[in-house]
DOFIMI-873174 format. One line per field, with one value per residue (C-alpha): y, x negated, z negated; residue number from 1; residue in one letter. Coordinates in nm, 2 decimals. Each point is the difference from the previous one (the first is absolute). Layout:
<recs>
py	(Y ...) $
px	(X ...) $
pz	(Z ...) $
num	(NUM ...) $
residu	(A ...) $
</recs>
This chain:
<recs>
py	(0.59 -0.17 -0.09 -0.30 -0.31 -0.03 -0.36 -0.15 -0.32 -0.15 -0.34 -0.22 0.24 0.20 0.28 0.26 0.27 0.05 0.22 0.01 -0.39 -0.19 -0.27 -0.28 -0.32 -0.20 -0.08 -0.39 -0.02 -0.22 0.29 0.23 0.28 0.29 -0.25 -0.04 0.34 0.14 -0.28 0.16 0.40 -0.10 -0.24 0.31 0.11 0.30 -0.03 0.34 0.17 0.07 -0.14 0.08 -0.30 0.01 -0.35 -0.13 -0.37 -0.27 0.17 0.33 0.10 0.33 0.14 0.37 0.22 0.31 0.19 0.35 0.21 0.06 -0.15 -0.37 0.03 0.18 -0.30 -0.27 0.19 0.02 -0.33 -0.22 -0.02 -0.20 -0.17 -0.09 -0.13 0.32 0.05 -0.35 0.10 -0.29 0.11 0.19 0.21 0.20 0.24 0.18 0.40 0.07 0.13 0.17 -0.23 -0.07 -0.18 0.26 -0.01 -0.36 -0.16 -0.38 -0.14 -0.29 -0.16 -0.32 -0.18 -0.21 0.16 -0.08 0.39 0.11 -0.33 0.10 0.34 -0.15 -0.26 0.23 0.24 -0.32 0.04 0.36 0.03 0.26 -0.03 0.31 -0.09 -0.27 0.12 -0.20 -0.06 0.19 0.32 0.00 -0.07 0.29 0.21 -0.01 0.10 0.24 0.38 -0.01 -0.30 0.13 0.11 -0.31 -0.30 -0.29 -0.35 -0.20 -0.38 -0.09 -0.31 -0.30 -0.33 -0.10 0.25 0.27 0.34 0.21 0.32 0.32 0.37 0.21 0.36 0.10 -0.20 -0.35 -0.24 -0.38 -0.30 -0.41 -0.25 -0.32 -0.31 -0.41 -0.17 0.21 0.34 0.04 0.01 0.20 0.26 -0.01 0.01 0.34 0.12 0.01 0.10 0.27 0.16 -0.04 0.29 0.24 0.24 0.15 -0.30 0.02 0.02 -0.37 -0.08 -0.33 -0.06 -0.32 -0.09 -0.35 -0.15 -0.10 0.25 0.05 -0.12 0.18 -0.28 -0.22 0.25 0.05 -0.08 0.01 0.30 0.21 0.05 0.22 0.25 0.17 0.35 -0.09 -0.34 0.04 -0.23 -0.08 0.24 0.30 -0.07 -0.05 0.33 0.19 -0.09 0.37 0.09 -0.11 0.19 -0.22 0.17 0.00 -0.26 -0.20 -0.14 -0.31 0.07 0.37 0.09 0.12 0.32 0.10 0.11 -0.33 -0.05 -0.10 0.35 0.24 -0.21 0.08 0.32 0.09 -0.17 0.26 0.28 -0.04 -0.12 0.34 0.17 -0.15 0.08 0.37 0.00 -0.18 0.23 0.29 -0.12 -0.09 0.36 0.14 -0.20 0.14 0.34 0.00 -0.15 0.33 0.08 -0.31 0.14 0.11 -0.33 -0.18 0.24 -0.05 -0.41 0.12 0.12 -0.30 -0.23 0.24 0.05 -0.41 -0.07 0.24 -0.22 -0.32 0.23 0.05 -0.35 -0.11 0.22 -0.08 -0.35 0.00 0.27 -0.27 -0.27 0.21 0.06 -0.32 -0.08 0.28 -0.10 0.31 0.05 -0.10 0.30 -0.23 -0.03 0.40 0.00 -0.25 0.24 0.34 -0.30 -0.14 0.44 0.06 -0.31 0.04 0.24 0.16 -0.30 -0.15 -0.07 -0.18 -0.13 -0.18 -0.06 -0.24 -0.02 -0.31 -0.11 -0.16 0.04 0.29 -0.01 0.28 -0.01 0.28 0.14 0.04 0.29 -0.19 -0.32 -0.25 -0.16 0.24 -0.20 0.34 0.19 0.26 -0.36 -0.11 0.34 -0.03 -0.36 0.09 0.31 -0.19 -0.24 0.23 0.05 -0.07 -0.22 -0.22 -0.22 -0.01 -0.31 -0.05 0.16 -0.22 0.08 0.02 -0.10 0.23 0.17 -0.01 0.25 0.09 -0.05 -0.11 -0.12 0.03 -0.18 -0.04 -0.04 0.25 -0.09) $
px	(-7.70 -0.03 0.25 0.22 -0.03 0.29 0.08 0.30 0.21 0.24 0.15 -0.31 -0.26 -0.23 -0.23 -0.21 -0.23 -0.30 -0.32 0.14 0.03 0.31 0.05 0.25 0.14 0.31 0.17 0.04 0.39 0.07 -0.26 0.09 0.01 -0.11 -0.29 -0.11 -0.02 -0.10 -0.30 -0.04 -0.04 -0.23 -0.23 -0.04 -0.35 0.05 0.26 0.24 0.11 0.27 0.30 0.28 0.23 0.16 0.30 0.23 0.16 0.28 0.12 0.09 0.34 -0.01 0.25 0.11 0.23 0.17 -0.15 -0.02 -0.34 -0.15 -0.29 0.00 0.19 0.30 -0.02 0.05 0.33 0.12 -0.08 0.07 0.39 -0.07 -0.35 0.08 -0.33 -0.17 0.17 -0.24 -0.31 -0.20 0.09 -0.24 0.09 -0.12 0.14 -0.11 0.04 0.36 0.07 0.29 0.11 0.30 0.16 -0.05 -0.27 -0.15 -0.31 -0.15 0.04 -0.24 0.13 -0.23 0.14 -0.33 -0.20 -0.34 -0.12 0.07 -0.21 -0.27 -0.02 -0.04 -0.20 -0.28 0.00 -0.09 -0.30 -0.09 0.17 0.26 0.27 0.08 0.28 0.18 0.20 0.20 -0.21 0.22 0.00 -0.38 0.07 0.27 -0.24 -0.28 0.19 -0.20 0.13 0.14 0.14 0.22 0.29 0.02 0.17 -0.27 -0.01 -0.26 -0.09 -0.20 -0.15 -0.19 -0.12 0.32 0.23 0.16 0.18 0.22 0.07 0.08 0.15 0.21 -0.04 0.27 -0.14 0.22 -0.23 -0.02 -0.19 -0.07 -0.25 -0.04 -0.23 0.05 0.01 0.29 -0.15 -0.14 0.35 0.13 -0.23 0.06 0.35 -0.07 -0.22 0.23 0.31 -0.27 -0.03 0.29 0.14 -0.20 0.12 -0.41 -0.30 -0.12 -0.32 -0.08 -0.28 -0.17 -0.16 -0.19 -0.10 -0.08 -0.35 0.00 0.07 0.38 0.03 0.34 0.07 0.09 0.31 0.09 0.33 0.16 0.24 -0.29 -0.38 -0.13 -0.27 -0.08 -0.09 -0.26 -0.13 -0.13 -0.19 -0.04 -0.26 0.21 0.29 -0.15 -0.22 0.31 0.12 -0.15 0.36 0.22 0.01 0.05 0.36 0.16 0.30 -0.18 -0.17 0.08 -0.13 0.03 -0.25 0.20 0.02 -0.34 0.13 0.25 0.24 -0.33 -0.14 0.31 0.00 -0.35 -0.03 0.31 -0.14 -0.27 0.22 0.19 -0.30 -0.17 0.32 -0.01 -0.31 0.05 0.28 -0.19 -0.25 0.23 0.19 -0.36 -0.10 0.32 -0.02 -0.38 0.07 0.32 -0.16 -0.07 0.34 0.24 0.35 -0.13 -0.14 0.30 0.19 -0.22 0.07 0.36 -0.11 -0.18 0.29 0.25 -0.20 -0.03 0.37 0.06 -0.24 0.13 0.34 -0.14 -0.16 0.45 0.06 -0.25 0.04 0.38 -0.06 -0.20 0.21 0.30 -0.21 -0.14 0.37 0.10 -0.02 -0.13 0.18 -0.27 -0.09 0.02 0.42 -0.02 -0.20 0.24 0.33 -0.23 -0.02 0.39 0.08 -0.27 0.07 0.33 0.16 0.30 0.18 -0.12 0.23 -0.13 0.25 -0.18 -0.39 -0.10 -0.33 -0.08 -0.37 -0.10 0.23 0.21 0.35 0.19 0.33 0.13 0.24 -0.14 0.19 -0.07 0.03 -0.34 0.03 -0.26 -0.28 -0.19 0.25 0.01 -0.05 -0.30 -0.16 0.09 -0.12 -0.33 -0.09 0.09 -0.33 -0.24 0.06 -0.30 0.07 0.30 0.13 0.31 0.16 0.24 0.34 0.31 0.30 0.34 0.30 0.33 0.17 -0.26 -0.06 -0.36 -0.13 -0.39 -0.19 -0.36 -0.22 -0.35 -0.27 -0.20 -0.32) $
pz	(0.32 0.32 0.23 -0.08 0.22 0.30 -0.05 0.22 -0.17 0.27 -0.10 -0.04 0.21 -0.22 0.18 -0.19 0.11 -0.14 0.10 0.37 0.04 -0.04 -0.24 0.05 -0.16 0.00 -0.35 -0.06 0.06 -0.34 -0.22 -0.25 0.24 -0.28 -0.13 0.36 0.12 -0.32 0.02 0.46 -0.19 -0.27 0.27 0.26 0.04 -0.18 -0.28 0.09 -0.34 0.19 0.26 0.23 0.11 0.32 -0.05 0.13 -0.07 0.06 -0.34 0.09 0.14 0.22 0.25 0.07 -0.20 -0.08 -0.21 -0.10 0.00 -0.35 -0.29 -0.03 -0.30 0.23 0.27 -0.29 -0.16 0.33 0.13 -0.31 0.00 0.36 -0.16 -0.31 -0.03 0.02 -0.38 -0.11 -0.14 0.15 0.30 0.21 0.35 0.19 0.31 0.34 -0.08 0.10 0.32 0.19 0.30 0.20 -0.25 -0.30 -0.22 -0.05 -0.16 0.05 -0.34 -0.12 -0.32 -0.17 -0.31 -0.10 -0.23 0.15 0.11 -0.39 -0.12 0.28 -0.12 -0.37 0.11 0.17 -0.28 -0.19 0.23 0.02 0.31 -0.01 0.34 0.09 0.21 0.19 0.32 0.28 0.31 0.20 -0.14 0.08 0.36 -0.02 -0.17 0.28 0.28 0.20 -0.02 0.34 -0.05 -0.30 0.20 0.31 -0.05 -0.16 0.03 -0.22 0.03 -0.30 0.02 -0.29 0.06 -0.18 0.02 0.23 0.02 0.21 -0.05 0.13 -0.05 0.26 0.02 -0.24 -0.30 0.02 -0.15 0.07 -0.12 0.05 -0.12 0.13 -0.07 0.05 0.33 0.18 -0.05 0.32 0.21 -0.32 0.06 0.39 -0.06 -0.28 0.25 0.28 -0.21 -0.11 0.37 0.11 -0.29 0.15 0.22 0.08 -0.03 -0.33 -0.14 -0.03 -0.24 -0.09 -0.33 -0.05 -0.38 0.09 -0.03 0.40 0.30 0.10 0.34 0.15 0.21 -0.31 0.03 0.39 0.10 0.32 -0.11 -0.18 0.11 -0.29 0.02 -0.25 -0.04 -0.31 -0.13 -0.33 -0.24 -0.37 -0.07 0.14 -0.15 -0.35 0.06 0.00 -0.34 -0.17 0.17 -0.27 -0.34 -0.29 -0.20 0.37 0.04 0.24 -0.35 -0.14 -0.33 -0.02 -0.30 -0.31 -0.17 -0.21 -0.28 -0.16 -0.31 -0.25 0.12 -0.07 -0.33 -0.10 0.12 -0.18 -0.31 0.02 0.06 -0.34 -0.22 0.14 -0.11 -0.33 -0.08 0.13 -0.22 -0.34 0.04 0.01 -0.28 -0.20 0.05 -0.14 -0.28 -0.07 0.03 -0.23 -0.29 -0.18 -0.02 -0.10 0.10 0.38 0.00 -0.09 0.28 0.25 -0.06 0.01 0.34 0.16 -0.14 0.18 0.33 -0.02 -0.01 0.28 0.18 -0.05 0.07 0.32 0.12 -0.09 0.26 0.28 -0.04 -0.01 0.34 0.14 -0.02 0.16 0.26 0.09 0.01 0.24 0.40 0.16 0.39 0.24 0.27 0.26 -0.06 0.03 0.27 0.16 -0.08 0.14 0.34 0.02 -0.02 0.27 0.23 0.05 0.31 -0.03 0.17 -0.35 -0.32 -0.29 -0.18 -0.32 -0.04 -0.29 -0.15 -0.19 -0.18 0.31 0.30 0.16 0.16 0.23 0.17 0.25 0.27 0.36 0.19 0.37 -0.14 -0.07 0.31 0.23 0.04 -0.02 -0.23 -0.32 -0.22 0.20 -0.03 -0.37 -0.07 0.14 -0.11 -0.37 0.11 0.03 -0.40 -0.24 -0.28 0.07 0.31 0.22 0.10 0.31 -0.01 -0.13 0.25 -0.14 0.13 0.15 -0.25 -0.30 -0.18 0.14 0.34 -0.12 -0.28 -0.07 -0.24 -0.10 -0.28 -0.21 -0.21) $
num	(1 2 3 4 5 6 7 8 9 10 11 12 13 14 15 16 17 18 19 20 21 22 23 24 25 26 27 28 29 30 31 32 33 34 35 36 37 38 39 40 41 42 43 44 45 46 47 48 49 50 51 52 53 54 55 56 57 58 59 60 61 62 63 64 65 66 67 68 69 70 71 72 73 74 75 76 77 78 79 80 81 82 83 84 85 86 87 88 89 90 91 92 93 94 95 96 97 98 99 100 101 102 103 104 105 106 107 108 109 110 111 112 113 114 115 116 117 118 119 120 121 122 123 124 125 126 127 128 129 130 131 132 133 134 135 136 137 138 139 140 141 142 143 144 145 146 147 148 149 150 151 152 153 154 155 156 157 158 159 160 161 162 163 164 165 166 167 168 169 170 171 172 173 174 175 176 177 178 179 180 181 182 183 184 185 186 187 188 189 190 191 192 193 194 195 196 197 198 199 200 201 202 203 204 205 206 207 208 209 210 211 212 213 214 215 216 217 218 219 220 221 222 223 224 225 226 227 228 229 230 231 232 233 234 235 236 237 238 239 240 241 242 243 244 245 246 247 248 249 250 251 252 253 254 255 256 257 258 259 260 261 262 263 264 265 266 267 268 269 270 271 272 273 274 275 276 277 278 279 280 281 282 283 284 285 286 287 288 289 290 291 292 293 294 295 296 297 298 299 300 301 302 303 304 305 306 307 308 309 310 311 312 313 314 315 316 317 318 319 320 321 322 323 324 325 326 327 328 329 330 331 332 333 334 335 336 337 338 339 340 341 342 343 344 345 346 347 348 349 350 351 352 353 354 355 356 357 358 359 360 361 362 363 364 365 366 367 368 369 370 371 372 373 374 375 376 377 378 379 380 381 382 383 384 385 386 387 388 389 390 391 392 393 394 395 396 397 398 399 400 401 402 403 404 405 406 407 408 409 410 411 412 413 414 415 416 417) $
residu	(X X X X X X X X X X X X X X X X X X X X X X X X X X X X X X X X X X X X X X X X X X X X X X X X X X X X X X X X X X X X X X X X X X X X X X X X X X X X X X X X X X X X X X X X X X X X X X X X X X X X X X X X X X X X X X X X X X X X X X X X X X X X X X X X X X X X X X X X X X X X X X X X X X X X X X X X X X X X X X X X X X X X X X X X X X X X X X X X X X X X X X X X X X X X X X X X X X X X X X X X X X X X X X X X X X X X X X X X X X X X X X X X X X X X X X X X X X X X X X X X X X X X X X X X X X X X X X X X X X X X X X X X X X X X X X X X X X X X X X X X X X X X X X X X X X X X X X X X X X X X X X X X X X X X X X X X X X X X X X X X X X X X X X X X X X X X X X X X X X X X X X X X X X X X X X X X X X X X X X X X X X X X X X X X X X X X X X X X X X X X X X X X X X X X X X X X X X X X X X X X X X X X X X X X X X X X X X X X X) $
</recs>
């Protein structure tokens, strides 16, 4: 099959690439956005049988979060007590892989609550078209960082003919994002741009990417306080040529595709699995009857038999069924709580008491005695706190100080999927 067709979606802008040449339009801002750029796909030169979506809109909500490492099914558990909406099925998300920073582990989180990207998908099906995925803009830009630029501190100016884009990475993994558009974007983006820099301890790699339809002239951004010069300036075409990058059933995917094998199939196939049964079983029971006919009282033993064997049977299915229910019932301890016992037991120095640890369904709570006290900015419950972050599968949020005289001297508390 060949490859799908990169297409980016920001706000209004509509860009595809197609046989090496870019194709652009701008959507009408009162259309049916689906209708028109399902109407864009289907007038391309050549038709793709296939698309990727690179989006982003007014619509979605995004900003950083902690969140531990895991499938996309792991991030949501953990994340939904905070984002309730991720629990709404007409909700679609999606999140930057989760990364260790300076701050714990944290992801940027993208949450829409329109249903437009499930009636795209439908309605291009409609067409023959299948989308194999639809992913925020950004996590392309992230994705095509150059190898050496992996561990330096990025900076990223993405630019539209209505719309714009800061963001940038430091070196330990914290993440962060704007978009702008309307009339005051221009001194918002100085202002991001500036803000930007000025976090930076080393100049970071500073990287233009312009997906308008006109050339990006930097001096439509200069600034008294900030003369930028990029280390790269790169256009539509490039940034659209890297979209092989992103796999489809990663959580940078807005529509993640679904499990092949669905409730109709289990149904059907185990439809065929008892009537196979059955008939092994008729014909079984057929034969026996055939072969006792010369003798009438082994016949009518046999029958005894089958009846026997066939109340043993439905004996059985009682049992498996009433088993299955009991276990469907049953709440199995996650590894990740033992996993987070093994940690509290390693973590801890000798100067160290734990005092109570509670595990609930979602969150985690620990109280303790200090022997030097908590005050050391660089003390036994520093060490302790820290080495507790560098845990895989839940998060650790600040410690609660208590005051003289109680009965513990910290308290610790976080979230597990």
């Amino acid at each position: 099959m060949p490859s799908p067709c990169p297409i980016l979606w920001w706000n209004d802008t509509v860009l595809a690439r197609v046989s090496g040449q870019n194709v652009a339009t701008t959507l009408p801002s009162d259309s049916n956005d689906v209708a028109a750029i399902c109407s864009f796909i289907r007038g391309l030169s050549t038709v793709p049988k296939a698309v990727k979506i690179f989006y982003h809109s007014p619509a979605i909500e995004h900003f950083v979060t902690p969140c531990p490492k895991g499938s996309r099914r792991t991030i949501q558990r953990a994340l939904c007590h905070r984002t309730p909406a991720l629990d709404d099925l007409a909700t679609t998300w999606a999140a930057h892989p989760v990364r260790a920073g300076a701050s714990g582990t944290t992801t940027l989180l993208y949450i829409e609550s329109q249903s437009r990207l499930p009636r795209l998908r439908a309605a291009l099906a409609e067409r023959g078209i299948i989308l194999e995925g639809v992913f925020p803009v950004l996590g392309l830009v992230e994705e095509m960082a150059l190898s050496e630029e992996r561990e330096k501190p990025r900076l990223v100016l993405l630019i539209s003919d209505d719309a714009a884009a800061v963001y940038w990475i430091t070196p330990v993994g914290d993440r962060h994002a704007a978009f702008f558009d309307g009339i005051s974007a221009r001194e918002r983006i100085i202002r991001e741009l500036i803000e930007g820099f000025s976090i930076f301890k080393a100049s970071p790699v500073f990287t233009v990417i312009n997906v308008g339809t006109k050339p990006f002239d930097l001096t439509q951004i200069s600034h008294e306080d900030f003369v930028p010069k990029p280390s790269r300036i790169l256009s539509a075409a490039e940034l659209l040529d890297g979209a092989g990058t992103l796999g489809t059933r990663e959580t940078y995917n807005f529509l993640p595709p679904g499990s092949p094998v669905n409730f109709d199939h289990l149904c059907y196939l185990t439809a065929i699995v008892f009537l196979f049964a059955g008939s092994l079983l008729a014909s079984a029971y057929l034969s026996a009857i055939r072969s006792s006919k010369a003798n009438l009282s082994a016949q009518q033993a046999e029958e005894r038999a089958l009846e026997d064997n066939i109340e043993r049977l439905r004996a059985n299915q009682t049992r498996v069924k009433s088993a299955q229910e009991i276990l469907a019932e049953a709440k199995v301890a996650l590894p990740v709580k033992l996993r987070l016992l093994e940690a509290l037991n390693h973590a801890r120095s000798a100067q160290i008491s734990i005092q109570t640890a509670n595990l609930g369904e979602s969150t985690w709570t620990v109280t303790g005695r200090v022997q030097e006290g908590p005050t050391p900015e660089r003390g036994p419950l520093q060490a302790f706190i820290a080495a507790l972050q560098k845990g895989d599968g839940w998060t650790v949020g600040a410690d609660r100080t208590t005051p003289i005289g109680a009965d513990s001297d910290f308290t610790l508390s976080g979230t597990i999927p």
